[in-house]
N, CA, C and O atoms as a CHARMM CRD file, in Angstrom:
* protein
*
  348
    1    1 UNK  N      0.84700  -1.17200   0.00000 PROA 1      0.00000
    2    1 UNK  CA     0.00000   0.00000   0.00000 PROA 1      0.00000
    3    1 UNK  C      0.89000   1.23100   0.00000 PROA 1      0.00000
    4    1 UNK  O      1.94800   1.27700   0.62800 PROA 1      0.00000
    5    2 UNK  N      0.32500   2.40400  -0.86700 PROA 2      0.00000
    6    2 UNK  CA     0.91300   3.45600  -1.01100 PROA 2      0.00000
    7    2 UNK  C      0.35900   4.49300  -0.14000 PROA 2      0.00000
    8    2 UNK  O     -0.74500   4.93200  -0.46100 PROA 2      0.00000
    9    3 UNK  N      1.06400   5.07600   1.15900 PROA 3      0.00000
   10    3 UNK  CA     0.63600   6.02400   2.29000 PROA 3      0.00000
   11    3 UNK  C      1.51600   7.05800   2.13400 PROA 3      0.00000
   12    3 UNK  O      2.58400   7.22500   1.54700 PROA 3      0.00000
   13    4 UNK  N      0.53700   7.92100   3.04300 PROA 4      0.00000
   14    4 UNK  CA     1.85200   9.28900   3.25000 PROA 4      0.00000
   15    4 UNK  C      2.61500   8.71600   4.49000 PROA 4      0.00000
   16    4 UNK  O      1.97500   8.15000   5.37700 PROA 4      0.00000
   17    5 UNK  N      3.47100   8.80200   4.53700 PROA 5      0.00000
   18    5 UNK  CA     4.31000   9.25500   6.17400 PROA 5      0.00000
   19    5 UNK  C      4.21600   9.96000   6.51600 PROA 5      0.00000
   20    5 UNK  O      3.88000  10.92200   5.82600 PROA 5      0.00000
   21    6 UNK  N      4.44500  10.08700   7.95200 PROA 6      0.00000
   22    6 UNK  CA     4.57600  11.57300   8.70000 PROA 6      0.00000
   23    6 UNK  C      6.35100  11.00800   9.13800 PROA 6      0.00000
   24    6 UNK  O      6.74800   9.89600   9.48500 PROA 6      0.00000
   25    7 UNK  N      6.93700  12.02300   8.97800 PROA 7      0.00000
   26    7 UNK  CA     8.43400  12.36200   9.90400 PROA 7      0.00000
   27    7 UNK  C      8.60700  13.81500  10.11200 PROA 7      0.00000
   28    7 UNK  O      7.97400  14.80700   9.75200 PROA 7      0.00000
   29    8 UNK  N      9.67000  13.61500  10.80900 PROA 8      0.00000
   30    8 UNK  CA    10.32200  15.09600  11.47700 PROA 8      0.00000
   31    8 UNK  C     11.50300  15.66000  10.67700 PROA 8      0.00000
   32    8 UNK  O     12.19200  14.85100  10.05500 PROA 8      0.00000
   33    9 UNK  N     11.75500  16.74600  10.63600 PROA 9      0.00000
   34    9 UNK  CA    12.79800  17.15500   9.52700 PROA 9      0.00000
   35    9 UNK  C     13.66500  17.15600  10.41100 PROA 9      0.00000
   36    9 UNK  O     13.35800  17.60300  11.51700 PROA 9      0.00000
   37   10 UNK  N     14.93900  16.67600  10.18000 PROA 10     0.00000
   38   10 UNK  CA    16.37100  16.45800  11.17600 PROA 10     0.00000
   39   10 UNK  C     16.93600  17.85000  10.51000 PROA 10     0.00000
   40   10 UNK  O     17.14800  18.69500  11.38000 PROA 10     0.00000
   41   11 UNK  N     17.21500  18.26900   9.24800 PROA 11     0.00000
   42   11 UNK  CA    18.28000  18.73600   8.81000 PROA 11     0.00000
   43   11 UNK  C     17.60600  19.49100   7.39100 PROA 11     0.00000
   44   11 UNK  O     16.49800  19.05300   7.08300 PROA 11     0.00000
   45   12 UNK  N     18.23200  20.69500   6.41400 PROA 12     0.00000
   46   12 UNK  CA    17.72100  20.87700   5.27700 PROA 12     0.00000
   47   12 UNK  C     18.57300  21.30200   4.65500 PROA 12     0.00000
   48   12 UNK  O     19.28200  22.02300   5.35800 PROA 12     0.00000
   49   13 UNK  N     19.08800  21.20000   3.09300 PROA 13     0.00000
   50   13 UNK  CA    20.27900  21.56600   2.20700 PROA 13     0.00000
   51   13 UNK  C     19.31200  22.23200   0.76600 PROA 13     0.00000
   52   13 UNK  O     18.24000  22.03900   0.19200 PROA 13     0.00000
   53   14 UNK  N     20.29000  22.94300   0.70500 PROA 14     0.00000
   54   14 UNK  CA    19.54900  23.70900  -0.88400 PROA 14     0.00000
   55   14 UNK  C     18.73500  25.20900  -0.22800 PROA 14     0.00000
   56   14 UNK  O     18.06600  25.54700   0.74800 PROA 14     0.00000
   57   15 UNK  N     19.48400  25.97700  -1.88300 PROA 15     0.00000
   58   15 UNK  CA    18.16500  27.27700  -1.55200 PROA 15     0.00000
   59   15 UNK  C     17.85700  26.98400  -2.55100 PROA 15     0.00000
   60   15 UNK  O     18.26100  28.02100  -3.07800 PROA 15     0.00000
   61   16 UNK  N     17.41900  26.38000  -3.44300 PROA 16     0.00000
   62   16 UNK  CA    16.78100  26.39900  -4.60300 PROA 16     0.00000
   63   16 UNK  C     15.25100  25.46100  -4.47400 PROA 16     0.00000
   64   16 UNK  O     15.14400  24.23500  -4.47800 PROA 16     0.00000
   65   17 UNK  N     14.30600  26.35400  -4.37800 PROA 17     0.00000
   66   17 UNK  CA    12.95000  26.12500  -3.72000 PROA 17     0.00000
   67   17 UNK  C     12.42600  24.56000  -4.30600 PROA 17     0.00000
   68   17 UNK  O     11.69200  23.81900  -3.65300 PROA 17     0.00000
   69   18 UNK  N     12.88700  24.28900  -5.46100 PROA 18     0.00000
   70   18 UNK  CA    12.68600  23.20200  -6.24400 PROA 18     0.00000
   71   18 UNK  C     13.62100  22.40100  -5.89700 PROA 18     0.00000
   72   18 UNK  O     13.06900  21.78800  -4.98300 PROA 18     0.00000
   73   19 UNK  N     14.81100  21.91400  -6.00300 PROA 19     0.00000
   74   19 UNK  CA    16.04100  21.09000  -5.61600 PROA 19     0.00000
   75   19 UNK  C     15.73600  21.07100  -4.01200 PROA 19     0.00000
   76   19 UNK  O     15.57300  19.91500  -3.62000 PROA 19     0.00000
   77   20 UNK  N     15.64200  21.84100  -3.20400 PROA 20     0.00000
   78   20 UNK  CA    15.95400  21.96200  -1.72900 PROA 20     0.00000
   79   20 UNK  C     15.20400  20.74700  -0.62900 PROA 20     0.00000
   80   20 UNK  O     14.03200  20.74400  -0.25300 PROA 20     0.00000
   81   21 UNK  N     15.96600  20.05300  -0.38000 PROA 21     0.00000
   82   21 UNK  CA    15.96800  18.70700   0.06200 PROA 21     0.00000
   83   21 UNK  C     16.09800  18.33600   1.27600 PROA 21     0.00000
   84   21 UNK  O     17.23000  18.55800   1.70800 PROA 21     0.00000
   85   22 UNK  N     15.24600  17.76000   2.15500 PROA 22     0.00000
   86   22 UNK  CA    15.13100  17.87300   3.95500 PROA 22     0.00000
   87   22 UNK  C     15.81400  16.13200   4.24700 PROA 22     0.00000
   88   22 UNK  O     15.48300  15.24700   3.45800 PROA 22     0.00000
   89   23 UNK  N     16.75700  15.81200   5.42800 PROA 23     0.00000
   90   23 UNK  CA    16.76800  14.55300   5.88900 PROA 23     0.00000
   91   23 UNK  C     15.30400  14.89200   7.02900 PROA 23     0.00000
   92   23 UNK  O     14.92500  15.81100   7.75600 PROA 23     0.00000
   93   24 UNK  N     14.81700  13.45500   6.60400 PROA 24     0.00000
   94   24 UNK  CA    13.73900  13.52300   7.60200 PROA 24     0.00000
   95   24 UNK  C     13.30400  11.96800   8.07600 PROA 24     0.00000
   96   24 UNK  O     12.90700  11.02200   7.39400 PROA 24     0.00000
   97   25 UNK  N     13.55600  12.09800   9.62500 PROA 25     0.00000
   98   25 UNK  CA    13.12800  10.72000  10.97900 PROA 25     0.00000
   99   25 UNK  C     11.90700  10.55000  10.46600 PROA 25     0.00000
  100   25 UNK  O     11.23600  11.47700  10.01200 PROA 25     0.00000
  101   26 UNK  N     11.61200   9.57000  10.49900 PROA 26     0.00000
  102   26 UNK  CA    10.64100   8.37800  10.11700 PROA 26     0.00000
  103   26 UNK  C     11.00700   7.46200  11.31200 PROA 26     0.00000
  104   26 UNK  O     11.71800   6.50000  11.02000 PROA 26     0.00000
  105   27 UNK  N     10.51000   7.64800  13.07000 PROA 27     0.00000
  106   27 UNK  CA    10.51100   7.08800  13.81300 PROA 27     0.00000
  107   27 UNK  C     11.91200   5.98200  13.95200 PROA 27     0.00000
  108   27 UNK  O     11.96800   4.76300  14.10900 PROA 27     0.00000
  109   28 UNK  N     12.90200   6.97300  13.82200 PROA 28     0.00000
  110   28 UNK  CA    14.22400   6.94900  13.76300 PROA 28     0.00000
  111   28 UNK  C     14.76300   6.30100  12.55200 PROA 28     0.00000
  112   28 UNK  O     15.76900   5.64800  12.82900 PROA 28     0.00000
  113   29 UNK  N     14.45300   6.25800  11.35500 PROA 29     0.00000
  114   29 UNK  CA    14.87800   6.06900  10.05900 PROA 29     0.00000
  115   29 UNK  C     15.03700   6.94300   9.29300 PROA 29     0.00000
  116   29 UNK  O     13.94600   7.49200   9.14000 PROA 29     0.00000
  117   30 UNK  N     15.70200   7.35600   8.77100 PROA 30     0.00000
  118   30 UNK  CA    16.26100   8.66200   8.38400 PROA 30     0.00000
  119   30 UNK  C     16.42600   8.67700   7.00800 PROA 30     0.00000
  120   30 UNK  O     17.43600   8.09600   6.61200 PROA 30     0.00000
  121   31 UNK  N     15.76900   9.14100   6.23900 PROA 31     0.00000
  122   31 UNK  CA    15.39600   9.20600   4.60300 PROA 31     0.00000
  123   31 UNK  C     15.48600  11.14700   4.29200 PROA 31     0.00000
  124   31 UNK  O     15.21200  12.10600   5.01300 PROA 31     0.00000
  125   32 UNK  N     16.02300  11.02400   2.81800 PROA 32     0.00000
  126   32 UNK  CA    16.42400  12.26000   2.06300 PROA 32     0.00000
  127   32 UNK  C     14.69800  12.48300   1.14700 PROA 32     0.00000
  128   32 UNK  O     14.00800  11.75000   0.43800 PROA 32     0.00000
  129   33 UNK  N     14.59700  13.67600   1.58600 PROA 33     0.00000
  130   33 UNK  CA    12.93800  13.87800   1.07000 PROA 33     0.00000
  131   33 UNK  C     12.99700  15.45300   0.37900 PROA 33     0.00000
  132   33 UNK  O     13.63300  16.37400   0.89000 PROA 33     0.00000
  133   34 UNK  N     12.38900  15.54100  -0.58900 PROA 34     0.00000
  134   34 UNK  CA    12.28600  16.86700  -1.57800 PROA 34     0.00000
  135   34 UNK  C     11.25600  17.60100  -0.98800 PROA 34     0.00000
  136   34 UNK  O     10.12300  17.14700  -0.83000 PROA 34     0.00000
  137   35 UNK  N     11.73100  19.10200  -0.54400 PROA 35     0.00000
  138   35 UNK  CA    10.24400  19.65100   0.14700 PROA 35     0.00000
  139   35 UNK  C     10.16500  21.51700  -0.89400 PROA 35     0.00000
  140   35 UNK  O     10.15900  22.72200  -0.64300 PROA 35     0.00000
  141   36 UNK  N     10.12400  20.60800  -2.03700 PROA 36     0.00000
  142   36 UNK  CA     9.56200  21.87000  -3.42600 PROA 36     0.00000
  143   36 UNK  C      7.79600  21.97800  -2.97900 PROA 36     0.00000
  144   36 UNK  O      7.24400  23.05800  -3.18900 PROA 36     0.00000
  145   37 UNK  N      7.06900  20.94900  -2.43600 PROA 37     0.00000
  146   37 UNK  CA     5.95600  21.28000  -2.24000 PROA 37     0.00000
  147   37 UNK  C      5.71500  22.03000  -1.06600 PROA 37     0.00000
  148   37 UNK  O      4.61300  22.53700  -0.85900 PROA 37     0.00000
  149   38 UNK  N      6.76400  22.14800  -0.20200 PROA 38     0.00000
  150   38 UNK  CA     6.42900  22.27000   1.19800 PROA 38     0.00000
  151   38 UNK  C      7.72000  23.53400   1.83900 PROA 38     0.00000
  152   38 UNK  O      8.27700  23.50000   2.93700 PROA 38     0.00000
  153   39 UNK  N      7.93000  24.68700   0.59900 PROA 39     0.00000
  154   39 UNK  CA     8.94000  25.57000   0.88200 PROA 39     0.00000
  155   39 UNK  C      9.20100  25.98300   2.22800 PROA 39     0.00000
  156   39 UNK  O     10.27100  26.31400   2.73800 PROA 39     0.00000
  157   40 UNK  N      7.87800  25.90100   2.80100 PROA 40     0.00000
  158   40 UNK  CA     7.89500  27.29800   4.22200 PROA 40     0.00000
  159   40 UNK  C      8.41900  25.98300   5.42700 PROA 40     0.00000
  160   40 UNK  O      8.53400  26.34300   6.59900 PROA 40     0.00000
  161   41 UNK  N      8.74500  24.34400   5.03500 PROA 41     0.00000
  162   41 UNK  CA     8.98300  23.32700   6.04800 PROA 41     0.00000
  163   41 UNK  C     10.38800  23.95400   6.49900 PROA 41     0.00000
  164   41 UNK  O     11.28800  24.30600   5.73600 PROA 41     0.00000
  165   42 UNK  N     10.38900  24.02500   8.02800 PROA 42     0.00000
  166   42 UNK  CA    11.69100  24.56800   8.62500 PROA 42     0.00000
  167   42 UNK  C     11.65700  22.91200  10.04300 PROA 42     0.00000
  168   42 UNK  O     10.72000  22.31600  10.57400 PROA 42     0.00000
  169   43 UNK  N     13.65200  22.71100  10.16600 PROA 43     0.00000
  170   43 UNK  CA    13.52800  22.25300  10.93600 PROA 43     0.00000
  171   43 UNK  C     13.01600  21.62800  11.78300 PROA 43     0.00000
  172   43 UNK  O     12.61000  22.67800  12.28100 PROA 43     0.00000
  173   44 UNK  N     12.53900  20.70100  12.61400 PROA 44     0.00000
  174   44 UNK  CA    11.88400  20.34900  13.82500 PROA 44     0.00000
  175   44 UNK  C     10.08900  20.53600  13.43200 PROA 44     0.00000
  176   44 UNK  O      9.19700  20.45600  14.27700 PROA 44     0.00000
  177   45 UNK  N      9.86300  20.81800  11.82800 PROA 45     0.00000
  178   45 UNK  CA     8.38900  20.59200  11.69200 PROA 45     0.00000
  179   45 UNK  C      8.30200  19.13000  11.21200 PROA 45     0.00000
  180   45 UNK  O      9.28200  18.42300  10.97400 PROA 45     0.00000
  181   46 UNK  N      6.94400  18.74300  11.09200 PROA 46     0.00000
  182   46 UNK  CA     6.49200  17.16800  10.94000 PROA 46     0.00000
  183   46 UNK  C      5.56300  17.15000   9.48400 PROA 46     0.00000
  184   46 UNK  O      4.42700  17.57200   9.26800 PROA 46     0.00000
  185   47 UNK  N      6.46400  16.53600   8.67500 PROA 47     0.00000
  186   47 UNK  CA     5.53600  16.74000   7.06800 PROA 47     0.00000
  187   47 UNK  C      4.94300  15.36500   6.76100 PROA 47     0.00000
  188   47 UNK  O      5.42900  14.36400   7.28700 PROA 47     0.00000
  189   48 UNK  N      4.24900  15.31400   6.20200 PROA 48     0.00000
  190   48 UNK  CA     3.55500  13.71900   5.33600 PROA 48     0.00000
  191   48 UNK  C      4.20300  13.99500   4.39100 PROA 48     0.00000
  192   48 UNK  O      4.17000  15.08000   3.81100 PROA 48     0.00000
  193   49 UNK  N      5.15600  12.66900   3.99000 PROA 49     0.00000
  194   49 UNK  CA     6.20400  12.51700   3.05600 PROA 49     0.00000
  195   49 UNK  C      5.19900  11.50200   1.86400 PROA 49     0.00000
  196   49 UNK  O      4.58900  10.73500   2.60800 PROA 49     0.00000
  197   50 UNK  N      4.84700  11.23200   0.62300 PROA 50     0.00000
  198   50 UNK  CA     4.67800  10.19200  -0.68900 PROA 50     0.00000
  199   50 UNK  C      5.34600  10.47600  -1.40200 PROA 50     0.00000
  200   50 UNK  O      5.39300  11.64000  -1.80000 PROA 50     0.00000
  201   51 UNK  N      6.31000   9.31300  -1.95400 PROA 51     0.00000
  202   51 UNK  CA     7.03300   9.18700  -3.03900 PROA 51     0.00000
  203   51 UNK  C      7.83800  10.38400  -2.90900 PROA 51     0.00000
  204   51 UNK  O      7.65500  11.30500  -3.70500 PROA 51     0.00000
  205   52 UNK  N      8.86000  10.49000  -1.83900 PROA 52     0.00000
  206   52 UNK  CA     9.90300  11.16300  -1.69400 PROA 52     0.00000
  207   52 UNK  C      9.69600  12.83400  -1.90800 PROA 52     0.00000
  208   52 UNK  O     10.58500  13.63700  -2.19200 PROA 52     0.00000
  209   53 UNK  N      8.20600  13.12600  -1.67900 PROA 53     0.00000
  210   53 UNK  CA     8.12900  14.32000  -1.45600 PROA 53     0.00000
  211   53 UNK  C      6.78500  14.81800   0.03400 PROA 53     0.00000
  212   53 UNK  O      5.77500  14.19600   0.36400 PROA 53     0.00000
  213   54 UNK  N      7.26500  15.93300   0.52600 PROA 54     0.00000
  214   54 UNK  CA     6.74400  16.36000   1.82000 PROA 54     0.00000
  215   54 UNK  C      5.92900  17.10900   1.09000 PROA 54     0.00000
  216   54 UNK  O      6.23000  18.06600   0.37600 PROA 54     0.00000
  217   55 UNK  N      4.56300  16.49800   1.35500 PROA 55     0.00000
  218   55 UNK  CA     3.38500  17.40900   0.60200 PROA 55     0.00000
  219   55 UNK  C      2.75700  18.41000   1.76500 PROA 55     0.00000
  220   55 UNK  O      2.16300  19.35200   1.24100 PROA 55     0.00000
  221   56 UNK  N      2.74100  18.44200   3.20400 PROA 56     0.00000
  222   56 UNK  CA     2.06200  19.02900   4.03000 PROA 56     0.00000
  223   56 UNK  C      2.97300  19.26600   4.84200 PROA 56     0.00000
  224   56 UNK  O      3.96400  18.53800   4.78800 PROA 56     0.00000
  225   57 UNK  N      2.93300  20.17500   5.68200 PROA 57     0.00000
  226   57 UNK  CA     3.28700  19.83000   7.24100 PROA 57     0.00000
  227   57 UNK  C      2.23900  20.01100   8.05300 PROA 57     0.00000
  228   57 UNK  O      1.38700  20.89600   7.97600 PROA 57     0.00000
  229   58 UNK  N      2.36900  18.73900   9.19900 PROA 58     0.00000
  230   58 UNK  CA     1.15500  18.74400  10.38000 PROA 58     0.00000
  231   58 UNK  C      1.86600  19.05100  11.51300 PROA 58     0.00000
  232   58 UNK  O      2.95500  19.62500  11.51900 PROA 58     0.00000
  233   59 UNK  N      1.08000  18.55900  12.74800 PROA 59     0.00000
  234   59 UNK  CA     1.39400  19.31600  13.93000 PROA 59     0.00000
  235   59 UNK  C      1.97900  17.97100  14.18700 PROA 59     0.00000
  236   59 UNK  O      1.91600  16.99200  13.44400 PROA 59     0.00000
  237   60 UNK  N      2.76600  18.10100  15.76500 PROA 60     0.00000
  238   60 UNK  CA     3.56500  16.62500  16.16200 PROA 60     0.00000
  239   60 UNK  C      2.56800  15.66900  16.53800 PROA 60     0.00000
  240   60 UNK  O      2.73400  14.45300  16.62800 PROA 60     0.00000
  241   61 UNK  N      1.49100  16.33400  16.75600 PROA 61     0.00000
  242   61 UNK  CA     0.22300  14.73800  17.54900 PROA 61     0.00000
  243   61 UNK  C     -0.23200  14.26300  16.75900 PROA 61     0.00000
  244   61 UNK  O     -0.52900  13.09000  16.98500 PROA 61     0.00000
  245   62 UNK  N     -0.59400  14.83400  15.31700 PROA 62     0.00000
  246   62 UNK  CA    -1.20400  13.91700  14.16800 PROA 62     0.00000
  247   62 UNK  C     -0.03500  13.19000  13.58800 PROA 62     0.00000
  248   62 UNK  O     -0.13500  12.13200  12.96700 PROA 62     0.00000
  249   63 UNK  N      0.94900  13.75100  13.80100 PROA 63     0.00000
  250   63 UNK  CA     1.92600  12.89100  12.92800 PROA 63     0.00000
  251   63 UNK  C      1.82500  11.87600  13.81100 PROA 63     0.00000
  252   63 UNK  O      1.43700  10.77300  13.42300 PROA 63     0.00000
  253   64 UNK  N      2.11200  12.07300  14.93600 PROA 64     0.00000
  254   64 UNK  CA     2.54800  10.96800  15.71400 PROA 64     0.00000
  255   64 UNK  C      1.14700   9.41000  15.91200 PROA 64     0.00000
  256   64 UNK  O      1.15300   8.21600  16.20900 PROA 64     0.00000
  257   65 UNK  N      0.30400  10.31900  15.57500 PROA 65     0.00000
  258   65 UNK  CA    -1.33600   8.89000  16.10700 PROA 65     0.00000
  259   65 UNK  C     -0.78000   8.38300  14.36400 PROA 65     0.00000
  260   65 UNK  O     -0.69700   7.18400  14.09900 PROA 65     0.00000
  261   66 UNK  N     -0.49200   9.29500  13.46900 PROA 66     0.00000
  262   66 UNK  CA    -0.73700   8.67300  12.07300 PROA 66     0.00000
  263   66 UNK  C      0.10500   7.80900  12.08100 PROA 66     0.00000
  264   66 UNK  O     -0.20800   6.70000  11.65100 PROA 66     0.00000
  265   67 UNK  N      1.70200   8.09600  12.67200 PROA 67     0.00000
  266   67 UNK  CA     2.61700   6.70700  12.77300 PROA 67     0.00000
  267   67 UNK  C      2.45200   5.42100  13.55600 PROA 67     0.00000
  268   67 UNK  O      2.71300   4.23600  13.34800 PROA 67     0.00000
  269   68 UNK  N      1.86500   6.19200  14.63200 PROA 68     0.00000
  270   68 UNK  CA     1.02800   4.65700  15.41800 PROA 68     0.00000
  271   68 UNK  C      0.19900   4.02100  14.63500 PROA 68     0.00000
  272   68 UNK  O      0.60000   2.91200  14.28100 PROA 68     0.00000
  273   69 UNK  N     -1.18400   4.46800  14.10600 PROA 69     0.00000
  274   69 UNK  CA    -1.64100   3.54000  13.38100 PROA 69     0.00000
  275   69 UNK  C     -0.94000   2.95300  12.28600 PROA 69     0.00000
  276   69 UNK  O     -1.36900   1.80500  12.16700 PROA 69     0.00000
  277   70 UNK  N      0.15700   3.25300  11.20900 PROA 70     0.00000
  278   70 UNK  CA     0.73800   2.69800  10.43400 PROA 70     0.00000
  279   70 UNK  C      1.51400   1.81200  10.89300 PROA 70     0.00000
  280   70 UNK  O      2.01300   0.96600  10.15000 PROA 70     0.00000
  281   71 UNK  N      1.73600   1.85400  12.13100 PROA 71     0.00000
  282   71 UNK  CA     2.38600   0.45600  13.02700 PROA 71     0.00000
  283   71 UNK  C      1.62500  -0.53100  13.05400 PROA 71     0.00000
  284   71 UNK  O      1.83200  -1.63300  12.54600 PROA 71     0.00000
  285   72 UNK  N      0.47000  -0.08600  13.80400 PROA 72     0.00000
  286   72 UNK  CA    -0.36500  -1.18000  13.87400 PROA 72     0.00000
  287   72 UNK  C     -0.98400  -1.81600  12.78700 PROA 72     0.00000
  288   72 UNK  O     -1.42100  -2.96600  12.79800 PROA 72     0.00000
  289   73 UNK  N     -1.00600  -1.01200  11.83000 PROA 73     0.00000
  290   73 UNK  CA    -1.10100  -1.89500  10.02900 PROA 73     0.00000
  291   73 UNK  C      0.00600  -2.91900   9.44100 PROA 73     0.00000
  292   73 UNK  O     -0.09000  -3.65400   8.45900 PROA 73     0.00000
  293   74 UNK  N      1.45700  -2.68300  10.64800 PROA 74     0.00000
  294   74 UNK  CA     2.44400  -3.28000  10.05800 PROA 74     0.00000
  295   74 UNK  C      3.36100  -2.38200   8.63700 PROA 74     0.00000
  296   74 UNK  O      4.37800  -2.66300   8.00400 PROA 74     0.00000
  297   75 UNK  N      2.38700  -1.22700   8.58800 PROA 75     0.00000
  298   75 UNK  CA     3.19300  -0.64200   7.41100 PROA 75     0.00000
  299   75 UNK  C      4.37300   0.10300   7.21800 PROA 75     0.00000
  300   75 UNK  O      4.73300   0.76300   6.24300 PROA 75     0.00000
  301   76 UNK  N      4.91700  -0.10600   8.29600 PROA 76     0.00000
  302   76 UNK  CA     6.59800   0.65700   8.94300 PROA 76     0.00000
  303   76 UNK  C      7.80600  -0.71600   8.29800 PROA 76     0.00000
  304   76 UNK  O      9.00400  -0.87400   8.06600 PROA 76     0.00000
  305   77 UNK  N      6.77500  -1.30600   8.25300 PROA 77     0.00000
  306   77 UNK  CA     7.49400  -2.90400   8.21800 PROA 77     0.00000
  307   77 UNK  C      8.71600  -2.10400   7.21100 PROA 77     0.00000
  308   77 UNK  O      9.86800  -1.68500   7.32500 PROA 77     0.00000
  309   78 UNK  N      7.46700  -2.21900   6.01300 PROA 78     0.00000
  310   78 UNK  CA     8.21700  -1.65700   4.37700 PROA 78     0.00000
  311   78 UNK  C      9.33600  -0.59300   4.87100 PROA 78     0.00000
  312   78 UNK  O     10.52600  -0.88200   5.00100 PROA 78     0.00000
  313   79 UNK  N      8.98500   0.20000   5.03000 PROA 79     0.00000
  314   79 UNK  CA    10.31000   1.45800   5.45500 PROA 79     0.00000
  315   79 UNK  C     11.24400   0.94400   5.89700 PROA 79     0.00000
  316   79 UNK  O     12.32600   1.41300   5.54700 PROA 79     0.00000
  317   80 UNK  N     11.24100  -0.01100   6.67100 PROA 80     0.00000
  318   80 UNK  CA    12.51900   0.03600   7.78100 PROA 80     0.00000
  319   80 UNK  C     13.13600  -1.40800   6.72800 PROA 80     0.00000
  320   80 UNK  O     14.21100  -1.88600   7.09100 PROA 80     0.00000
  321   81 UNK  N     12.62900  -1.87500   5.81000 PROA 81     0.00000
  322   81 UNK  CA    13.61300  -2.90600   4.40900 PROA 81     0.00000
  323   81 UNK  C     13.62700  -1.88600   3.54100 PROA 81     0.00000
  324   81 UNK  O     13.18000  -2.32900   2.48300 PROA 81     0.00000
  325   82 UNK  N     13.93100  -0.64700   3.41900 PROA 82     0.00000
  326   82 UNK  CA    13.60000  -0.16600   2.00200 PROA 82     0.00000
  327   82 UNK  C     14.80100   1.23200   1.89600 PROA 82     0.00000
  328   82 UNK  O     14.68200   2.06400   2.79500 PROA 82     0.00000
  329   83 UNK  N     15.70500   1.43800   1.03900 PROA 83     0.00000
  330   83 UNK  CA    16.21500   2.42100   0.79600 PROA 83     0.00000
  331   83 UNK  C     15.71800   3.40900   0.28100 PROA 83     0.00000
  332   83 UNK  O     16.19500   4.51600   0.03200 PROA 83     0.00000
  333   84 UNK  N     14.36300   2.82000   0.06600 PROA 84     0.00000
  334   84 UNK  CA    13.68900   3.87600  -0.73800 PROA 84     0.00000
  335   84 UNK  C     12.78600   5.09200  -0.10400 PROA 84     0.00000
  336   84 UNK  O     11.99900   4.73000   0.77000 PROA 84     0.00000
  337   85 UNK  N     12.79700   6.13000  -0.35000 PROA 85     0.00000
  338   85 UNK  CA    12.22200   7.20900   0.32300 PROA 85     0.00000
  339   85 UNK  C     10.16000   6.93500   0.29200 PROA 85     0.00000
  340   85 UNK  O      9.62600   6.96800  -0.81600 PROA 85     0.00000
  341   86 UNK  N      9.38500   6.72600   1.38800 PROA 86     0.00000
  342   86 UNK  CA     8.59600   6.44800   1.69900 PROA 86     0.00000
  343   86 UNK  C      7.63300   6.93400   0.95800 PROA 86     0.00000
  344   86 UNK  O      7.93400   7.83700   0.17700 PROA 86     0.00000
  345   87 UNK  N      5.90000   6.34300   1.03300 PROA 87     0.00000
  346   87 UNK  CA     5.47200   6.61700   0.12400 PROA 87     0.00000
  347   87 UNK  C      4.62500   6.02100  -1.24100 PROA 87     0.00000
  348   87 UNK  O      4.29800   6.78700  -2.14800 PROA 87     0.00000
C-alpha cells in the first residue's frame, strides 16, 4: 500500500525552492525527502512525506497517532527494508 508518512525534519540543504531537500526521521529512520511542495517546512516541523516528497506539514500529535496507526497496520514494516524514500 501506497501512504503518506509523517516524519520530522532532522536537517535541510539547498536554496533552490525546487532542488531543496530535507533529511527527515521516520521514527528513527532517516530518509532524504524533496520539500519543493512544502517551501515554508523549517527544521523540527512534521511533514507527510509520498514518493519522496513532503506534501504538508502537520502538527507533532497527528503525525505521531498517524505513525502509530501505520504500526499497527504493520506498514513501517516496508520502510525500515527499504532504501527507498517512503510513500
Amino acid at each position: 500500500m501506497c501512504l503518506a508518512i509523517p516524519g520530522c525534519v532532522k536537517s535541510i540543504s539547498g536554496d533552490d525552492v525546487i532542488a531543496r531537500t530535507a533529511k527527515v526521521s521516520f521514527g528513527g529512520i532517516t530518509k532524504e525527502v524533496n520539500l519543493a511542495f512544502t517551501p515554508q517546512a523549517c527544521v523540527g516541523d512534521y511533514v507527510l512525506v509520498h514518493v519522496g516528497f513532503a506534501l504538508t506539514i502537520v502538527n507533532e500529535a497527528e503525525a505521531r497517532r498517524v505513525f502509530d496507526y501505520l504500526k499497527q497496520m504493520n506498514e513501517i514494516q516496508e520502510l525500515e527494508n527499504s532504501d527507498e524514500v517512503p510513500g
